[in-house]
RODOKE-519870 format. One line per 8 residues: number of its first residue (from 1); their letters; for each residue x, y, z of C-alpha. Coordinates in Angstrom, 3 decimals. Layout:
# residues N
NUM	a	X Y Z | ...
***
This chain:
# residues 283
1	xxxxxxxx	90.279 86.310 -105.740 | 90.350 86.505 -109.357 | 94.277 85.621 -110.045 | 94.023 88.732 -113.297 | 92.450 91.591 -110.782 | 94.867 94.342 -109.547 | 96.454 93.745 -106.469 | 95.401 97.055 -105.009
9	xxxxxxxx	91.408 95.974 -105.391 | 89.594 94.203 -102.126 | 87.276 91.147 -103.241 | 84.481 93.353 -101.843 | 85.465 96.446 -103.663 | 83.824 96.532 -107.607 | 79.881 97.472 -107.320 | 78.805 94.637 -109.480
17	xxxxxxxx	80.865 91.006 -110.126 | 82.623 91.397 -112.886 | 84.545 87.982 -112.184 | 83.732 86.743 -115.548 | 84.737 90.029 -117.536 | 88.129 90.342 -116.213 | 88.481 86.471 -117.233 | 87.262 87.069 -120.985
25	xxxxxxxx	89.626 90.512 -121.356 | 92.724 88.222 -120.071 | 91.760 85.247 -122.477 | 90.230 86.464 -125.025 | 91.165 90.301 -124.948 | 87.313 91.252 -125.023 | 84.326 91.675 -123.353 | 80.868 93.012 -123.252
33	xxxxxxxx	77.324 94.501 -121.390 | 74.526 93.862 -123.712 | 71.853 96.127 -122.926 | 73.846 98.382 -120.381 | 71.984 101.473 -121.469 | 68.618 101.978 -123.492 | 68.021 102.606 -127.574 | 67.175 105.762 -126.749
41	xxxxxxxx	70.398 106.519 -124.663 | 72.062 105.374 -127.910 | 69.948 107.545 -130.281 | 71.135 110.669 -128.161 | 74.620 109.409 -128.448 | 74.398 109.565 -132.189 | 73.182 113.329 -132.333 | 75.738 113.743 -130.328
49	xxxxxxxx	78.287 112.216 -132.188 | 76.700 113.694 -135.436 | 76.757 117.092 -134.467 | 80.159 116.812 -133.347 | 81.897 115.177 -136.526 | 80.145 117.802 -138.590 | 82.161 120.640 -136.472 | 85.040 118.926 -136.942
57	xxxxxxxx	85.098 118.274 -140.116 | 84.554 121.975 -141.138 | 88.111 122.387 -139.777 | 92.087 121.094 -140.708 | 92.926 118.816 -137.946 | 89.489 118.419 -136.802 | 89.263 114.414 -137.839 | 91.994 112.078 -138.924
65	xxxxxxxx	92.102 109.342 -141.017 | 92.176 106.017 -140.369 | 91.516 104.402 -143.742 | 89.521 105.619 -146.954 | 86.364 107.273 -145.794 | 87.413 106.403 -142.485 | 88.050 108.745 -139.516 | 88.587 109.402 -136.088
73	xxxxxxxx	87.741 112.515 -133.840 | 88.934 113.151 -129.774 | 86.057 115.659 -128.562 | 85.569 116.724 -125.204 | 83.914 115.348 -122.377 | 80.904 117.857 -122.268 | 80.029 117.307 -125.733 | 78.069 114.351 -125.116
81	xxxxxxxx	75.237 114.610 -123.201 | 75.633 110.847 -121.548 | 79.388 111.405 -120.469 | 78.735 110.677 -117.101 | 76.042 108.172 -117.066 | 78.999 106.409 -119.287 | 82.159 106.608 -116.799 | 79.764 106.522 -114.079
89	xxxxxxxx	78.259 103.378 -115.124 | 78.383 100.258 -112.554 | 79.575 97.822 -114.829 | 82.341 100.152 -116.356 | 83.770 101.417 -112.723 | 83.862 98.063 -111.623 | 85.917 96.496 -114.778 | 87.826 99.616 -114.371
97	xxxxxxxx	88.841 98.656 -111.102 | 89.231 95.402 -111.213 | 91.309 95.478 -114.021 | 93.816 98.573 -113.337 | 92.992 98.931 -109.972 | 91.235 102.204 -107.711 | 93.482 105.063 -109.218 | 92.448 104.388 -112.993
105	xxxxxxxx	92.500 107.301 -115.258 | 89.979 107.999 -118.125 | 92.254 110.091 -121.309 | 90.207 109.741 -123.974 | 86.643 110.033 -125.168 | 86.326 110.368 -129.268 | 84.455 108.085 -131.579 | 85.114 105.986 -135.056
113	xxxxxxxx	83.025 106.629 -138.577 | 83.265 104.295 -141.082 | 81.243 105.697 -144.140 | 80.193 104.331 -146.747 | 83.219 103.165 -149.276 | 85.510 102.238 -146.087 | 87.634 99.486 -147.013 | 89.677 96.471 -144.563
121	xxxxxxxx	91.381 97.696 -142.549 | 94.564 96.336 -141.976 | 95.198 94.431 -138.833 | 96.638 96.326 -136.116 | 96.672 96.975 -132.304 | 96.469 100.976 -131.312 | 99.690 101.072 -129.859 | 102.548 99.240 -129.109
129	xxxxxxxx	102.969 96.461 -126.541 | 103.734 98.357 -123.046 | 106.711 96.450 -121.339 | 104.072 95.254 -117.796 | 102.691 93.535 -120.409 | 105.192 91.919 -122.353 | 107.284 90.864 -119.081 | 104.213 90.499 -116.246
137	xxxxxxxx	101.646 89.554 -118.993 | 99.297 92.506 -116.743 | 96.576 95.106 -119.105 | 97.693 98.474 -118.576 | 94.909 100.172 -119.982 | 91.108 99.330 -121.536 | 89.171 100.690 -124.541 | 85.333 100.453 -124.202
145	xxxxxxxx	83.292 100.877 -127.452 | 79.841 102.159 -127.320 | 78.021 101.350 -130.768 | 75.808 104.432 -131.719 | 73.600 102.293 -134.530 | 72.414 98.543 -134.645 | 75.199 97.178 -136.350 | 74.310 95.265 -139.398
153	xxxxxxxx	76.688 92.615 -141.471 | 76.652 95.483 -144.823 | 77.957 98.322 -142.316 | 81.494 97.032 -142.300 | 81.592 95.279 -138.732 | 84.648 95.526 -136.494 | 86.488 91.950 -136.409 | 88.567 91.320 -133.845
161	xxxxxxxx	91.170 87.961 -132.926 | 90.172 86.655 -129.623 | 93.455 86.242 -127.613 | 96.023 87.988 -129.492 | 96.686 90.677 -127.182 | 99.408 88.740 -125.802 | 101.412 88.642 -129.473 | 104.626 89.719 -129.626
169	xxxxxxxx	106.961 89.854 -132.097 | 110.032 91.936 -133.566 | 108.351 91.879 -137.155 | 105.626 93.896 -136.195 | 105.691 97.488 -137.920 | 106.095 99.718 -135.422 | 105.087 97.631 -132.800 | 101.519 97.680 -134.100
177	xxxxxxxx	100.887 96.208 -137.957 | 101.821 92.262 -137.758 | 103.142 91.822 -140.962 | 101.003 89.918 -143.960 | 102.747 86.119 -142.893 | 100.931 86.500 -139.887 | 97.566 87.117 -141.203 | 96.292 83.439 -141.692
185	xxxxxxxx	96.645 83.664 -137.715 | 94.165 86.652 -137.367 | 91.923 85.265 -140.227 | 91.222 81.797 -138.367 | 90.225 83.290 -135.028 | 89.020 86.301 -136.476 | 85.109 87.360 -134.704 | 82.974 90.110 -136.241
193	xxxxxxxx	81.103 91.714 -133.403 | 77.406 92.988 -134.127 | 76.498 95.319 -131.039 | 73.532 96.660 -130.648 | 72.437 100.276 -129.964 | 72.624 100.280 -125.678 | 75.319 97.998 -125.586 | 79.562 98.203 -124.202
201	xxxxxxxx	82.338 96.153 -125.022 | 85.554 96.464 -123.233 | 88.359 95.242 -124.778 | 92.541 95.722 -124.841 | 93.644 97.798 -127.090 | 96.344 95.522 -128.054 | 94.277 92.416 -129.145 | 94.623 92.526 -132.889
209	xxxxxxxx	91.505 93.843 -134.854 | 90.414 95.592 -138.139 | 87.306 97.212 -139.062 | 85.964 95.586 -142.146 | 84.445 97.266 -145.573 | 81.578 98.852 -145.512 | 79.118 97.794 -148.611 | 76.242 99.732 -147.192
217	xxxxxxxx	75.684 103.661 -147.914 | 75.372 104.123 -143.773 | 77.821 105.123 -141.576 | 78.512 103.057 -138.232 | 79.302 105.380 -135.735 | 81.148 103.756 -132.421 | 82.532 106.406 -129.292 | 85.717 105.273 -127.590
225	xxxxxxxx	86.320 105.851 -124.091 | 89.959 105.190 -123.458 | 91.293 104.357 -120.015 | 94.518 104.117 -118.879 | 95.961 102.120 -114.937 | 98.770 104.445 -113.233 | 101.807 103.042 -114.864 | 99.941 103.515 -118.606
233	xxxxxxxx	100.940 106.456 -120.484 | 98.218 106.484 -123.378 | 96.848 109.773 -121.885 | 100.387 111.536 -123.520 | 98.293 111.345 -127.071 | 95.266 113.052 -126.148 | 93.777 116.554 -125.531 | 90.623 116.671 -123.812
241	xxxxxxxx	89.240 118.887 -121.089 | 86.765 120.389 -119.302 | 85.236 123.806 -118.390 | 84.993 124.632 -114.776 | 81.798 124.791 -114.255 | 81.275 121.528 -116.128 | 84.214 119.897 -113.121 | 82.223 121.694 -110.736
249	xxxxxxxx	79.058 119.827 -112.145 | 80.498 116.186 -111.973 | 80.308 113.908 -109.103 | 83.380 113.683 -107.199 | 83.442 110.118 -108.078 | 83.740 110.565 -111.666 | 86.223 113.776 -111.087 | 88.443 110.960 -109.214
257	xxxxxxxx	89.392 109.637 -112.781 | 89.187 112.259 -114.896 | 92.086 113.187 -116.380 | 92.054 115.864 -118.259 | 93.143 119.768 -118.259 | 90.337 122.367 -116.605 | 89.680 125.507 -118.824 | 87.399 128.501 -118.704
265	xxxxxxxx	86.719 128.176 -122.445 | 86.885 125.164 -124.823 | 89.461 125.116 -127.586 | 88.629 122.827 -130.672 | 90.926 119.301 -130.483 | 93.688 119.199 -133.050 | 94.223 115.179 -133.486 | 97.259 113.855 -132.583
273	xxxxxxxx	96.517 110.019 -132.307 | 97.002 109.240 -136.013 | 98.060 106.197 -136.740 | 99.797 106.273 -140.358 | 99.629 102.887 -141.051 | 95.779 102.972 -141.392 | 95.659 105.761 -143.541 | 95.877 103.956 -147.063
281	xxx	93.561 100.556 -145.532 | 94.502 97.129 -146.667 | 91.804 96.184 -149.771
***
């Protein structure tokens, strides 16, 4: 057995082998699926996304910052049409699995827009280190990214520093911003990632990243599908949920993980995952 998957996971138990992922996320702190889905999955994604950072922006607290003419939106599950060919997906439940074991939790599902004028980012992890980490060196939770465009080099690519989830140090702001000595670090491993439209990456949340300045007028729309193992608390920052008859609707494999609050009517998501020290960028 893989000596990184969860304890609680039989060899036999992921639907597809995803031996080689869960070795990538511990060394490096990503991984991806090229191709999991089609264009044309993607393109749907993006009205999706569209249509939904349009409403939110027409509202206070619909969309935080996260850098100039950067933001961030949470939405709800059943405001994208491909939710559940997403969580559902083979190569997602089994990383899932493998990595935080059978009783994972999905908390969030919102997306990132850099427009046109976003600058660098500075570089950052989402949240602080979670103590299984620091003292059992174990990932508590996963991020997947799902890009909603072909990403070019002019769109301001998202650069990330293979095998940093793992640093720790008191110096970091907040338990988040490494502090500007420790940039050279970031800079020398640093890896822009170009997905393509139909493709996932998985990745920790803690590995150190940025997203990088955007020089062209398009925006470069990516969803987030956060994803937490039992002991992981990540779910405390976020507000999605779901009408009943949109539970009822789901397959009781993908109602399994869902964790999220059951209404009879929607109520627009007031962010609460800002993170202020991404508000200004970097340069």
């Amino acid at each position: 057995m893989n000596p990184h998957t969860h304890p609680a996971v039989t060899p036999d138990a992921p639907d597809v082998d995803v031996t080689a992922d869960v070795e990538a996320l511990y060394e490096d702190g990503i991984t991806a699926r090229k191709g999991a889905f089609t264009p044309e999955w993607a393109d749907r994604l993006r009205e999706d996304i569209e249509t939904a950072f349009e409403e939110a922006r027409s509202r206070p607290g619909g969309a935080v910052g996260r850098g100039p003419h950067r933001y961030y939106v949470e939405i709800h599950p059943e405001q994208l049409r491909g939710f559940v060919d997403l969580v559902d997906h083979p190569w997602v439940r089994s990383l899932c699995t493998a990595v935080l074991g059978p009783d994972y939790r999905i908390v969030e599902v919102g997306f990132d827009v850099p427009l046109e004028g976003a600058v660098n980012q500075p570089w950052h992890r989402d949240f602080p280190m979670p103590e299984e980490t620091r003292a059992e060196r174990r990932l508590t939770s996963l991020a997947f990214n799902v890009t909603a465009v072909d990403t070019e080099e002019d769109m301001g690519p998202f650069e990330i520093a293979p095998g940093t989830q793992w640093d720790d140090s008191p110096e970091f702001g907040h338990g988040m911003f490494p502090p500007r000595s420790h940039y050279p670090r970031y800079e020398e491993r640093a890896v822009r990632k170009y997905p393509r439209r139909g493709d996932i990456s998985a990745r920790s949340a803690l590995t150190i990243h940025r997203g990088t300045r955007n020089h062209s007028a398009k925006s470069r729309p990516v969803l987030v599908l956060g994803v937490d193992g039992p002991e992981a608390t990540n779910g405390e920052r976020h507000d999605a949920a779901v009408t009943r008859a949109y539970w009822e609707s789901l397959p009781e494999r993908v109602r399994r993980h869902l964790d999220c609050e059951v209404v009879d009517v929607l109520r627009p998501i007031t962010q609460k995952h800002t993170i202020e020290g991404l508000v200004m960028g970097d340069a």
